[in-house]
N, CA, C and O atoms as a GROMACS GRO file, in nm:
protein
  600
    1UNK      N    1   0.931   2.561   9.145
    1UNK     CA    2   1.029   2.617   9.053
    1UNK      C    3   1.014   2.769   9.052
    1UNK      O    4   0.894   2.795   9.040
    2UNK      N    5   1.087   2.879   9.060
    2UNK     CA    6   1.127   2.980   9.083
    2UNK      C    7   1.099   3.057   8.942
    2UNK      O    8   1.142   2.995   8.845
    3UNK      N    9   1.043   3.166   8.915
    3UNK     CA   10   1.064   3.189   8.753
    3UNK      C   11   1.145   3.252   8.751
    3UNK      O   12   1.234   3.259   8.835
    4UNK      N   13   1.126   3.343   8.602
    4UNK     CA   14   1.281   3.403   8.535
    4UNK      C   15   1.338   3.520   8.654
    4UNK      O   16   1.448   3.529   8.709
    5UNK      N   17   1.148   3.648   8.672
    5UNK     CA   18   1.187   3.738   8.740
    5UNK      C   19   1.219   3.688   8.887
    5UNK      O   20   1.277   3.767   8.962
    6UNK      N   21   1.186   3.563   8.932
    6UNK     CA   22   1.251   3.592   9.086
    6UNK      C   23   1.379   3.570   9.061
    6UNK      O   24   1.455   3.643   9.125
    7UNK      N   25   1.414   3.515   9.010
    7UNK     CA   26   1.574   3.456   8.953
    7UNK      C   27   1.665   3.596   8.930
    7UNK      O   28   1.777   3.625   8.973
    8UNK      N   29   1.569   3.674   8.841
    8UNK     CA   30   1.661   3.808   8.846
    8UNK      C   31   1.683   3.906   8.944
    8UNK      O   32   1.777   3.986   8.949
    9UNK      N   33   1.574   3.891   9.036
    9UNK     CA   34   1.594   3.921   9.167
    9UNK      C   35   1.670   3.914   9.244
    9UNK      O   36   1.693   4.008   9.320
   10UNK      N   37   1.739   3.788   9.248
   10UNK     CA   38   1.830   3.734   9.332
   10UNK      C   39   1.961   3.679   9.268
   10UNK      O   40   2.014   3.581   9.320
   11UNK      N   41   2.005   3.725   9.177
   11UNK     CA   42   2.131   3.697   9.057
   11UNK      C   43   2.224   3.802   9.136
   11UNK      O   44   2.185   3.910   9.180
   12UNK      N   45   2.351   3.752   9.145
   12UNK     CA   46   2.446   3.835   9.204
   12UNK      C   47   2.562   3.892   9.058
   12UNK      O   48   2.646   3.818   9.009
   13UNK      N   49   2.544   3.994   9.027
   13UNK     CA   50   2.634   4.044   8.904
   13UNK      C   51   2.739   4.129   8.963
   13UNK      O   52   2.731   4.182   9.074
   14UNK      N   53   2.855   4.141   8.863
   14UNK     CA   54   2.968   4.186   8.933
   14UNK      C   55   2.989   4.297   8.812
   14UNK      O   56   2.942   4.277   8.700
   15UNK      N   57   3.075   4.436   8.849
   15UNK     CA   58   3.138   4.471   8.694
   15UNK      C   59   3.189   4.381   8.627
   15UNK      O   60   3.230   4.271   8.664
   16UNK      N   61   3.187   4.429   8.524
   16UNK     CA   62   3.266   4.311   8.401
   16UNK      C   63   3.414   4.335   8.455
   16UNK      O   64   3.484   4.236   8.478
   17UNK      N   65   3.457   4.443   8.473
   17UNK     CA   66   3.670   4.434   8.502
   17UNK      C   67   3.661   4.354   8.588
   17UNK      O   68   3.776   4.318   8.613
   18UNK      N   69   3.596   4.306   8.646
   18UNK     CA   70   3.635   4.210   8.767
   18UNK      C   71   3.588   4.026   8.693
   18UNK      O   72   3.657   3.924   8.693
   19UNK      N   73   3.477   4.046   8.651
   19UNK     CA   74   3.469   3.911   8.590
   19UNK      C   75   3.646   3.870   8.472
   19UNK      O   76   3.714   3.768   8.465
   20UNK      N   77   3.657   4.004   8.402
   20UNK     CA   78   3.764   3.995   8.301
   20UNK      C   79   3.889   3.946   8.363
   20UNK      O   80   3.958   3.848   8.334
   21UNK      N   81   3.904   4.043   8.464
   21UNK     CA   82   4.016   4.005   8.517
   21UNK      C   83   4.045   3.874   8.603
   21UNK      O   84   4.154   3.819   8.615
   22UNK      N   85   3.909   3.831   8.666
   22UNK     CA   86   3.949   3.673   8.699
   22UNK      C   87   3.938   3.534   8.562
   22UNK      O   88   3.941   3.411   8.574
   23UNK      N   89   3.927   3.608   8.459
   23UNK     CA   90   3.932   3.508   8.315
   23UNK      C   91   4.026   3.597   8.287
   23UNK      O   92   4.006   3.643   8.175
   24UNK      N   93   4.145   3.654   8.354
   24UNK     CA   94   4.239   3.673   8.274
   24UNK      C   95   4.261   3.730   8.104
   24UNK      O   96   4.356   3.691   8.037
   25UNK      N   97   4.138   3.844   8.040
   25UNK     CA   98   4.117   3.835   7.944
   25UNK      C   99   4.201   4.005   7.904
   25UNK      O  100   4.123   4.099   7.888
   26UNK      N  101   4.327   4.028   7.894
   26UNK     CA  102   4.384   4.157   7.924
   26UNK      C  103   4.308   4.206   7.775
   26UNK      O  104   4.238   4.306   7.785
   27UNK      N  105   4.318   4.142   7.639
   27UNK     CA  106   4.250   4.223   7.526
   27UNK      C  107   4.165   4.313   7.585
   27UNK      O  108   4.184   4.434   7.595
   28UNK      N  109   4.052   4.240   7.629
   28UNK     CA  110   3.916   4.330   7.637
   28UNK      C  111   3.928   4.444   7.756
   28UNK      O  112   3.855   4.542   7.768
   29UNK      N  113   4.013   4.417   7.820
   29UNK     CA  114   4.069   4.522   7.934
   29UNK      C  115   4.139   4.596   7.910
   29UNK      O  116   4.146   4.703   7.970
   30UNK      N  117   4.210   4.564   7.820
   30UNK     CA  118   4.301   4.673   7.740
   30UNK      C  119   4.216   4.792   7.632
   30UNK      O  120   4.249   4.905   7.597
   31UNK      N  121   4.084   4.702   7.594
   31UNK     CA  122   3.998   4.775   7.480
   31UNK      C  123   3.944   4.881   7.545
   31UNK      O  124   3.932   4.990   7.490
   32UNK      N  125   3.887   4.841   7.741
   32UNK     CA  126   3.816   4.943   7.768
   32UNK      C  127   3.897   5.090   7.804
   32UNK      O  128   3.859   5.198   7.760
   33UNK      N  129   3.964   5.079   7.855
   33UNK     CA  130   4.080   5.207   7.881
   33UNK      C  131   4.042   5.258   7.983
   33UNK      O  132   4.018   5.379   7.994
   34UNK      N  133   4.034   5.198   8.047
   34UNK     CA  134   3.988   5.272   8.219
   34UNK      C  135   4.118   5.348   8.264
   34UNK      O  136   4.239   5.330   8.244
   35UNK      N  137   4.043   5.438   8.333
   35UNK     CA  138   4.151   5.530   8.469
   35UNK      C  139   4.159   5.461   8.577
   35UNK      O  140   4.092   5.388   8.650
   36UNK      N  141   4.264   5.506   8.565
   36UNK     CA  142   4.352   5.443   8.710
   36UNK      C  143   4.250   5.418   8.827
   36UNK      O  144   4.248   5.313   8.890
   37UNK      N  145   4.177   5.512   8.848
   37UNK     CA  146   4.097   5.502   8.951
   37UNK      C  147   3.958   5.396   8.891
   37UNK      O  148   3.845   5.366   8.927
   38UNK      N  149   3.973   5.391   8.874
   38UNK     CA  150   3.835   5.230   8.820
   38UNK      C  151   3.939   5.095   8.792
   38UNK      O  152   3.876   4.989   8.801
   39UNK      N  153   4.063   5.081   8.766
   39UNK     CA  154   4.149   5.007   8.768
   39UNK      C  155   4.165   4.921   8.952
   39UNK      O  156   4.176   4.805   8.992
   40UNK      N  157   4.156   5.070   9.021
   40UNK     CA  158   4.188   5.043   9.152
   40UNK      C  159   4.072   5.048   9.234
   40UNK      O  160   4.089   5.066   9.355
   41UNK      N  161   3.920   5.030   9.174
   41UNK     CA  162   3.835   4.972   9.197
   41UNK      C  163   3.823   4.822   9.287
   41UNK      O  164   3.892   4.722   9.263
   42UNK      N  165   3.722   4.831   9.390
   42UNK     CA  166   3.667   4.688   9.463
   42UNK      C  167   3.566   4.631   9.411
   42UNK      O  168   3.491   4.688   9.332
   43UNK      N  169   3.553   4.511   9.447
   43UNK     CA  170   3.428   4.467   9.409
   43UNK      C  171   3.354   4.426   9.586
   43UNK      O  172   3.432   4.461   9.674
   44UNK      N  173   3.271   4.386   9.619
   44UNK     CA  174   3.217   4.337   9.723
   44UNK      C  175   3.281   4.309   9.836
   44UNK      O  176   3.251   4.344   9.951
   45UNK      N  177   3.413   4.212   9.780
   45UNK     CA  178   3.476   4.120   9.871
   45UNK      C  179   3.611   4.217   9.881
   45UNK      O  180   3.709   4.167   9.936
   46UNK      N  181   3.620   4.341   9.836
   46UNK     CA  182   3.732   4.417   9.813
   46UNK      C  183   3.858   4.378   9.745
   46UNK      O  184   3.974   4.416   9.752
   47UNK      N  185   3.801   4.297   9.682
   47UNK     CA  186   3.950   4.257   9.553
   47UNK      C  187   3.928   4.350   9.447
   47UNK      O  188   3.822   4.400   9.408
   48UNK      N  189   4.031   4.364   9.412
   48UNK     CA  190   4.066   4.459   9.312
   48UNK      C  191   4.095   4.383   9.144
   48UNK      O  192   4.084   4.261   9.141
   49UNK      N  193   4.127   4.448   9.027
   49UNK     CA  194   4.126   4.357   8.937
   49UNK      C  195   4.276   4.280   8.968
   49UNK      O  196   4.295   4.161   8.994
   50UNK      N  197   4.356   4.369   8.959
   50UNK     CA  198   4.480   4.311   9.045
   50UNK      C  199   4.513   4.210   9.093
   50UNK      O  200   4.597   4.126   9.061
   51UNK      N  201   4.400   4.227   9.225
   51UNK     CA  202   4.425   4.111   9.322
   51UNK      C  203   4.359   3.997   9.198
   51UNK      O  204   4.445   3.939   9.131
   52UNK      N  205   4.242   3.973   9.173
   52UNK     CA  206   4.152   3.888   9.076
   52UNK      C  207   4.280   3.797   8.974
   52UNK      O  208   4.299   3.677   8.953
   53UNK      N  209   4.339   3.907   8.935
   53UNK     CA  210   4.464   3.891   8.793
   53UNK      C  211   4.566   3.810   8.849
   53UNK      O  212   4.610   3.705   8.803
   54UNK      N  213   4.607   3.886   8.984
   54UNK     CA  214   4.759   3.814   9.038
   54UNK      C  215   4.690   3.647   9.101
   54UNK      O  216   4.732   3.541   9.056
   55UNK      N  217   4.612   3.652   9.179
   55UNK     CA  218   4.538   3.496   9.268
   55UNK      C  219   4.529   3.438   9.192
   55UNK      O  220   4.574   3.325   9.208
   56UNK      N  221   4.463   3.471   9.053
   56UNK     CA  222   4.428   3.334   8.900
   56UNK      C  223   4.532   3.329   8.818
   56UNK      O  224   4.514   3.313   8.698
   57UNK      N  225   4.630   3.340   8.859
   57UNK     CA  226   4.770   3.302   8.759
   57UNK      C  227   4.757   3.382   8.608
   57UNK      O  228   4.797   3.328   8.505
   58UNK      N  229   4.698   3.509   8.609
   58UNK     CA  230   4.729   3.570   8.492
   58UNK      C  231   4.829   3.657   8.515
   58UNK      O  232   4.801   3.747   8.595
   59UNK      N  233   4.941   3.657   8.467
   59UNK     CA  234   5.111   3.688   8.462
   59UNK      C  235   5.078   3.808   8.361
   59UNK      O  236   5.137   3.913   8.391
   60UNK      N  237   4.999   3.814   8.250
   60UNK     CA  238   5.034   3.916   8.165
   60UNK      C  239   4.920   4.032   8.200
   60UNK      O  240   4.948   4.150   8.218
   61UNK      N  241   4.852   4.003   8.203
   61UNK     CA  242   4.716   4.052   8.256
   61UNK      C  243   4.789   4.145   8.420
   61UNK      O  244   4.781   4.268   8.425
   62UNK      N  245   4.847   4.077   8.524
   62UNK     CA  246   4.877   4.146   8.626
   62UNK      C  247   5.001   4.260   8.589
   62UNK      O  248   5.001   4.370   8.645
   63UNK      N  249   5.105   4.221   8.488
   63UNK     CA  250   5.203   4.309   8.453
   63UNK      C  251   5.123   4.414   8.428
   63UNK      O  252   5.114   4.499   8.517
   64UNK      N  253   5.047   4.432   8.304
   64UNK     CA  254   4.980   4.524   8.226
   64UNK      C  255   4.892   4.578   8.399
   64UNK      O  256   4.979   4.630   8.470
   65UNK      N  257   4.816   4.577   8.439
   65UNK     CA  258   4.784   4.616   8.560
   65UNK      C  259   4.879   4.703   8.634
   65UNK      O  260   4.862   4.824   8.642
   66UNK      N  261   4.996   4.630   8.700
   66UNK     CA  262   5.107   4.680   8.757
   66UNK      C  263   5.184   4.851   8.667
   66UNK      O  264   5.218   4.966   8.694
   67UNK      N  265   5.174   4.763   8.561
   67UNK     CA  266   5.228   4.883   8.427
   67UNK      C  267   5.143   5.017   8.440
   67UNK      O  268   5.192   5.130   8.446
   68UNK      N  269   4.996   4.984   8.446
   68UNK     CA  270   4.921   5.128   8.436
   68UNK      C  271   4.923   5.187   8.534
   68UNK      O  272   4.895   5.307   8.537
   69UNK      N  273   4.964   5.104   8.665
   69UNK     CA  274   4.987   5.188   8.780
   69UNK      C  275   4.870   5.144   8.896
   69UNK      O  276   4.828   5.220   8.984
   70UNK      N  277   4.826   4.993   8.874
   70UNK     CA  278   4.713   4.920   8.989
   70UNK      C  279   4.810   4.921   9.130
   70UNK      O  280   4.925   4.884   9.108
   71UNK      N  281   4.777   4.961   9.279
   71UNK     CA  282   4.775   4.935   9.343
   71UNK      C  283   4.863   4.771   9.407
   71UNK      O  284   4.806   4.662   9.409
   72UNK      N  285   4.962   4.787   9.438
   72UNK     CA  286   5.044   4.606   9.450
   72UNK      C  287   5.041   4.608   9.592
   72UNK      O  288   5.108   4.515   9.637
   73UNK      N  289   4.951   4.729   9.740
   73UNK     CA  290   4.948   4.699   9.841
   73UNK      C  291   4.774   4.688   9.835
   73UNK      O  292   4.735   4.701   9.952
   74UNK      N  293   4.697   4.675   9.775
   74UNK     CA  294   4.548   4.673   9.804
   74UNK      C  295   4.526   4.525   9.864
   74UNK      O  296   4.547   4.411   9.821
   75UNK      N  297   4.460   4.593  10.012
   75UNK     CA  298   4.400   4.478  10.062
   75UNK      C  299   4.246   4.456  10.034
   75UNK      O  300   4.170   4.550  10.013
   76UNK      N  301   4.198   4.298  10.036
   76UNK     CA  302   4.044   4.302  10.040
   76UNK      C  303   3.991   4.334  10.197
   76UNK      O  304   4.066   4.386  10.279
   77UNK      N  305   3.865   4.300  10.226
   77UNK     CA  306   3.820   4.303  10.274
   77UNK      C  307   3.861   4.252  10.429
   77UNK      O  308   3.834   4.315  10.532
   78UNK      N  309   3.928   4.129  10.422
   78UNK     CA  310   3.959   4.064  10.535
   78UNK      C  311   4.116   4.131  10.593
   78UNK      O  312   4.171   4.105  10.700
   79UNK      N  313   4.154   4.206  10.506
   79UNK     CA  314   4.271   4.235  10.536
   79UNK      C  315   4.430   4.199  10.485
   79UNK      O  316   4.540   4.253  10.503
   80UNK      N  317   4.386   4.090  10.419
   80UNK     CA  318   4.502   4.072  10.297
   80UNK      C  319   4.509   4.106  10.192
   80UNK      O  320   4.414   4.125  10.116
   81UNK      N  321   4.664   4.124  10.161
   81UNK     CA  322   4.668   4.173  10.053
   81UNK      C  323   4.716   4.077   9.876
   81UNK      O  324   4.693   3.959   9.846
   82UNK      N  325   4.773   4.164   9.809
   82UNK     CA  326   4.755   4.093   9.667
   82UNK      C  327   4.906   4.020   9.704
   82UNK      O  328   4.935   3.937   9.618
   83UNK      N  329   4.990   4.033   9.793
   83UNK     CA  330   5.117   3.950   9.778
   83UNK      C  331   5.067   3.798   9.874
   83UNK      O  332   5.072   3.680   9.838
   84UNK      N  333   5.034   3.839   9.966
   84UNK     CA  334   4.959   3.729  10.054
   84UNK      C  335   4.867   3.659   9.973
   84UNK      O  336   4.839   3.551  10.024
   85UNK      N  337   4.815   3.678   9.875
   85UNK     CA  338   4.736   3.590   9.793
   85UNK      C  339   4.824   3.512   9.711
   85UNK      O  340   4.810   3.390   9.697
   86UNK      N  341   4.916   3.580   9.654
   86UNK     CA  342   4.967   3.506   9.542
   86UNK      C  343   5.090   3.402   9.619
   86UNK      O  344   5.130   3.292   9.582
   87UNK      N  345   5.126   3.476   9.725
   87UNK     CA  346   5.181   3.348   9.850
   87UNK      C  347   5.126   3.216   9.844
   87UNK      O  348   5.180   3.106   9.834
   88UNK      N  349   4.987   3.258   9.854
   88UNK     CA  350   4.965   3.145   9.897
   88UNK      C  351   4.893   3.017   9.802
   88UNK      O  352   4.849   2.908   9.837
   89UNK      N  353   4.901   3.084   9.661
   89UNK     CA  354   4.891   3.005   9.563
   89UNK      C  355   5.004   2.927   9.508
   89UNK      O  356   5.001   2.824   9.442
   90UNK      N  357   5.129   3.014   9.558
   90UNK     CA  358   5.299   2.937   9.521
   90UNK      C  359   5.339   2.998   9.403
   90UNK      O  360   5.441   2.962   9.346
   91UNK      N  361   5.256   3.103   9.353
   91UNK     CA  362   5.289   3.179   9.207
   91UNK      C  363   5.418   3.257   9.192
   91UNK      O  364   5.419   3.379   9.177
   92UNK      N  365   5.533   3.177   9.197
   92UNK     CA  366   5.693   3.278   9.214
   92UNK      C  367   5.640   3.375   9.121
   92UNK      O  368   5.590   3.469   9.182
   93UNK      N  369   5.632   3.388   8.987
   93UNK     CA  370   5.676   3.489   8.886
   93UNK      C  371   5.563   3.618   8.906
   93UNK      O  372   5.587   3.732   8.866
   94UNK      N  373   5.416   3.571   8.988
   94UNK     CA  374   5.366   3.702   8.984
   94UNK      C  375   5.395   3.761   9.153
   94UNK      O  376   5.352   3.869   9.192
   95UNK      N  377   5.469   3.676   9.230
   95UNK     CA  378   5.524   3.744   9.386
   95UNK      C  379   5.641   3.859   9.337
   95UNK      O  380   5.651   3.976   9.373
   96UNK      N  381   5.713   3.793   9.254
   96UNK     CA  382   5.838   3.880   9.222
   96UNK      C  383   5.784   3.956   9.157
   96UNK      O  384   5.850   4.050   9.201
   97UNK      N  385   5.694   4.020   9.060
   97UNK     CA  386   5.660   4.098   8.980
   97UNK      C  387   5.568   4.191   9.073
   97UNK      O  388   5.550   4.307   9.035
   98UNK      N  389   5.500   4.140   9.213
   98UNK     CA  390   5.434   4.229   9.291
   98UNK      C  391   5.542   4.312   9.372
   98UNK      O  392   5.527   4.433   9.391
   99UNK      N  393   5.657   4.240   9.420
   99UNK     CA  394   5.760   4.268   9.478
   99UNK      C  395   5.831   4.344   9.405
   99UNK      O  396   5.885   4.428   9.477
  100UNK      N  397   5.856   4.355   9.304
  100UNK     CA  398   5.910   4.426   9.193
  100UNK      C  399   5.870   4.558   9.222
  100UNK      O  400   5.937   4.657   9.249
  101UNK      N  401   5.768   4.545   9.215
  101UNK     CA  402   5.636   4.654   9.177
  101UNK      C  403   5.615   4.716   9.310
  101UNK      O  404   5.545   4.816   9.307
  102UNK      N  405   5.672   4.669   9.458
  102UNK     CA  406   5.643   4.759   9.557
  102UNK      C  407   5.531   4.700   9.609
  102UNK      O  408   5.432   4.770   9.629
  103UNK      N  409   5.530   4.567   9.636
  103UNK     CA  410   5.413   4.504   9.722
  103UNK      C  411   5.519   4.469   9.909
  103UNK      O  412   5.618   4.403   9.939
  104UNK      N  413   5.450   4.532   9.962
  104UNK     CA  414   5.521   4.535  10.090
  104UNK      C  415   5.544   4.422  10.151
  104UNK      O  416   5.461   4.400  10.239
  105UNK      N  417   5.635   4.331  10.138
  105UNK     CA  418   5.586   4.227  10.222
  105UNK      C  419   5.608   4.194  10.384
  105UNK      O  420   5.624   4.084  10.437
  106UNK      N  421   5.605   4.315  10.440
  106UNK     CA  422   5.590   4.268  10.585
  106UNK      C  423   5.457   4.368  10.628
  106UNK      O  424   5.427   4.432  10.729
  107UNK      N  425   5.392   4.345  10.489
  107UNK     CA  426   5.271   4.391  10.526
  107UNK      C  427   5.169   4.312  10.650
  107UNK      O  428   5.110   4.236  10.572
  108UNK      N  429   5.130   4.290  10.739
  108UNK     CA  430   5.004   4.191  10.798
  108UNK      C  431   4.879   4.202  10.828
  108UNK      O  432   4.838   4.305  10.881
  109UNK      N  433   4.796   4.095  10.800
  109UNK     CA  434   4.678   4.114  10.811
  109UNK      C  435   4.653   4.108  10.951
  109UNK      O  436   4.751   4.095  11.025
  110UNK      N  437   4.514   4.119  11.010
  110UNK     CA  438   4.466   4.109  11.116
  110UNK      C  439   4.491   3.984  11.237
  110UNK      O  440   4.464   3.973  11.357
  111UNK      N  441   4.559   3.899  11.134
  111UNK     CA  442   4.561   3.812  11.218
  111UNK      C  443   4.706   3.789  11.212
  111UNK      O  444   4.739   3.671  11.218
  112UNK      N  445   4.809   3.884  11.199
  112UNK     CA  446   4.932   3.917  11.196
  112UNK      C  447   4.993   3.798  11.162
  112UNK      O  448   5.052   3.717  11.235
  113UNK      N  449   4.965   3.796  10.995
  113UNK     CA  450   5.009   3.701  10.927
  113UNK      C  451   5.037   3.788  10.826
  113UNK      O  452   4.963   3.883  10.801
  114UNK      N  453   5.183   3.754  10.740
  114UNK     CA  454   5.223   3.868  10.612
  114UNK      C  455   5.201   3.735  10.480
  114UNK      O  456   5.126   3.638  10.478
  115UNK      N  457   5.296   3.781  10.387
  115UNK     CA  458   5.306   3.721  10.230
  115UNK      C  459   5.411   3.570  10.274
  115UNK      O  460   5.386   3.453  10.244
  116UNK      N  461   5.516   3.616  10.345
  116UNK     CA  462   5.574   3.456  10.397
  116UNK      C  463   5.516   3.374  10.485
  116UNK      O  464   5.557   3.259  10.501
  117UNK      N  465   5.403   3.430  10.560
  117UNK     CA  466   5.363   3.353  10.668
  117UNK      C  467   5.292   3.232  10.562
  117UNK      O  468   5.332   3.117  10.545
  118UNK      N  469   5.178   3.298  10.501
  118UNK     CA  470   5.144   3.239  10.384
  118UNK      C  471   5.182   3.111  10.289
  118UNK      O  472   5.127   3.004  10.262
  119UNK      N  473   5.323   3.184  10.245
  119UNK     CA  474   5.400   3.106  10.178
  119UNK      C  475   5.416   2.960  10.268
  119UNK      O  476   5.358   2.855  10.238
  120UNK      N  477   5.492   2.977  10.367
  120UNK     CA  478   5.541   2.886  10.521
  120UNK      C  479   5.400   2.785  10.502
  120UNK      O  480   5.404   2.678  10.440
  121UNK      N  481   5.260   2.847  10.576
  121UNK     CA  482   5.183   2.764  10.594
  121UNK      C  483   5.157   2.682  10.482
  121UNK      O  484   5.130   2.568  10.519
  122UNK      N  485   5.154   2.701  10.333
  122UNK     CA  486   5.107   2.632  10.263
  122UNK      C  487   5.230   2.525  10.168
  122UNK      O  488   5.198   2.475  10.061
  123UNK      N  489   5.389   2.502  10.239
  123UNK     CA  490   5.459   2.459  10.194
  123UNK      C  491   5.474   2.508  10.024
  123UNK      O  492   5.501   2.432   9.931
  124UNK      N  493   5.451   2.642  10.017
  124UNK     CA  494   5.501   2.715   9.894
  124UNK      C  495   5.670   2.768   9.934
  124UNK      O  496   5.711   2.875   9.979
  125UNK      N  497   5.748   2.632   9.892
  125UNK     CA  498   5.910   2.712   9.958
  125UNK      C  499   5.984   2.787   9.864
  125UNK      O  500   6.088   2.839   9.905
  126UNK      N  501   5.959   2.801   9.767
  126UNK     CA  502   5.988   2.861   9.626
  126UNK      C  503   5.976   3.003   9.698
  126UNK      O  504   6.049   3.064   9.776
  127UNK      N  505   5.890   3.020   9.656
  127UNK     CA  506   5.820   3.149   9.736
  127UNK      C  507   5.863   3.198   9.897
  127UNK      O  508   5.894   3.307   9.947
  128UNK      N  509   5.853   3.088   9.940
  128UNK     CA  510   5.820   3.131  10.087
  128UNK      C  511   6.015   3.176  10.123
  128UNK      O  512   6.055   3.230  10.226
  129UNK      N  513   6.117   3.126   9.985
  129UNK     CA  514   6.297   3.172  10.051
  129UNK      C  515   6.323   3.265   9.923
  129UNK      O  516   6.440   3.291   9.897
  130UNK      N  517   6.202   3.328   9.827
  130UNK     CA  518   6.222   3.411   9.793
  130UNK      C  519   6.187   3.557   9.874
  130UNK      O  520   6.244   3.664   9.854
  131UNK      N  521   6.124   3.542   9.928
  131UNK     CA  522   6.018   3.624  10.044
  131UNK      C  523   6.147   3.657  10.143
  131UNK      O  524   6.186   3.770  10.175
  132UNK      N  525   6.201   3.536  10.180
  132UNK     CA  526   6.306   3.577  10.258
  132UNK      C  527   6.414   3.675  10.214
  132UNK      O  528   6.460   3.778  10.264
  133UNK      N  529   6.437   3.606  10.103
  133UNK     CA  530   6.527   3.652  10.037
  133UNK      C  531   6.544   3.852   9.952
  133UNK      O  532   6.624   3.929   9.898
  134UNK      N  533   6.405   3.838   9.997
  134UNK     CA  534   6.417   3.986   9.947
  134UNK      C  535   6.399   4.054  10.059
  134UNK      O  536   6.460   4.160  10.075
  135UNK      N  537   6.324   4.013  10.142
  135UNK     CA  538   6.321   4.094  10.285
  135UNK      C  539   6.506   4.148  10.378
  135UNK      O  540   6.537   4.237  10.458
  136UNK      N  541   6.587   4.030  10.305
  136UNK     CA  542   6.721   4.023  10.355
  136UNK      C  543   6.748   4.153  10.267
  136UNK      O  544   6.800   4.254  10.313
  137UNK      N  545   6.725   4.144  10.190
  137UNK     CA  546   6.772   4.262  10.055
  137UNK      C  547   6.719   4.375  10.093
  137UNK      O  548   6.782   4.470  10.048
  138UNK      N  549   6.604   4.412  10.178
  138UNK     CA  550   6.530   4.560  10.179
  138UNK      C  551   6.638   4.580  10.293
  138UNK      O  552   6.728   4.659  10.265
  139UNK      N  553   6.641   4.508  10.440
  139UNK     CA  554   6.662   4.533  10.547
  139UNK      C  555   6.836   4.531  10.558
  139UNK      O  556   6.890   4.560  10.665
  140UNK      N  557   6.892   4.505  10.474
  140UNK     CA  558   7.082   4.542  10.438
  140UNK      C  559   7.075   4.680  10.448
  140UNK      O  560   6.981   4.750  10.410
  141UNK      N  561   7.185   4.719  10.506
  141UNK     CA  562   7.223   4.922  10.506
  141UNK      C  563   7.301   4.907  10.346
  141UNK      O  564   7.391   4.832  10.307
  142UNK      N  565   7.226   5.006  10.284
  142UNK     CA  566   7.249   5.084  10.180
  142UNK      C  567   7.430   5.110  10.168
  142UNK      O  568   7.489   5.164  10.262
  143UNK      N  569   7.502   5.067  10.046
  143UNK     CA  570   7.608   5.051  10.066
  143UNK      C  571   7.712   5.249  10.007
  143UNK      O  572   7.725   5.251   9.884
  144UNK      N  573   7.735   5.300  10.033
  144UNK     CA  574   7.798   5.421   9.991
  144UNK      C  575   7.947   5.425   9.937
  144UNK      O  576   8.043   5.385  10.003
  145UNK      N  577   7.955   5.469   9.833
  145UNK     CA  578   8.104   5.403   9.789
  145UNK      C  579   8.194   5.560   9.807
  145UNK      O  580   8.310   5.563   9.766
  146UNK      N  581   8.148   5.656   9.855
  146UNK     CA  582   8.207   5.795   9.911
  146UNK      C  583   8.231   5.762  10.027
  146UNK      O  584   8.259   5.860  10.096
  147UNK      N  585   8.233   5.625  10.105
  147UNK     CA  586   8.225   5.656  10.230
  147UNK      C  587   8.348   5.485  10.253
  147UNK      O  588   8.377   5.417  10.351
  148UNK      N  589   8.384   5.478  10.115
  148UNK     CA  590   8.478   5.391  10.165
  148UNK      C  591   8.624   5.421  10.164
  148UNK      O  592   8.663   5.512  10.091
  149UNK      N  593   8.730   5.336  10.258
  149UNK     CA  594   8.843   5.433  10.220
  149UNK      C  595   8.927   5.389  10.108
  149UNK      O  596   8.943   5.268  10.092
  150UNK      N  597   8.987   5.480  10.024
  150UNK     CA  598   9.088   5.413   9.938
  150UNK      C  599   9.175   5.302   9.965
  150UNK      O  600   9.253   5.262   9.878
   0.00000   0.00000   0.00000
């Protein structure tokens, strides 16, 4: 049996914004008042609270994030990012709210996979013909109403 101090030795601790933000707990995140730049903080695995907030289905918690101005293209570590995560959980309301917010989605990771590839592989179709559906919307020419004729 191992005692207390080897145990503390080998205990893996994280900041608390990152524990908070994967318990979704926006009060106490809201209490601390961090700058933007500790907001847009990594942890190990390079998730951000963001990413943590948007992957665990906290909707209010990621707005308030989005709101102060978190990062909606931060990738972790492997190279994906926070829309490709929430792809691939099937979470419509926090894709559109990343998308909202300027999450790129023909962003790709390394293994040149984006936020629909995601969607596609994991039969998230909600997602995966909203994805379409806005990509149709970025890639339309901009319509000019000076440039039509009477």
């Amino acid at each position: 049996m191992r005692t207390w101090d080897d145990f503390k030795t080998t205990i893996r601790t994280e900041p608390i914004l990152f524990r908070l933000a994967r318990e979704g707990d926006l009060d106490a995140i809201q209490t601390l008042q961090l700058p933007l730049e500790l907001l847009n903080a990594k942890d190990a695995k390079g998730h951000s609270a963001l990413m943590l907030a948007a992957y665990n289905g906290h909707s209010e918690l990621t707005r308030y994030l989005l709101d102060e101005g978190a990062d909606p293209n931060s990738q972790d570590q492997a190279g994906n990012s926070i829309l490709m995560g929430a792809a691939f959980k099937g979470d419509l309301p926090i894709v559109k709210m990343l998308v909202e917010a300027g999450a790129d989605g023909a962003a790709k990771n390394p293994n040149q996979q984006d936020a629909l590839a995601f969607a596609e592989m994991f039969g998230r179709n909600d997602v995966a013909n909203y994805l379409r559906s806005s990509r149709r919307d970025q890639d339309a020419p901009a319509t000019d109403d000076s440039l039509r004729r009477p």
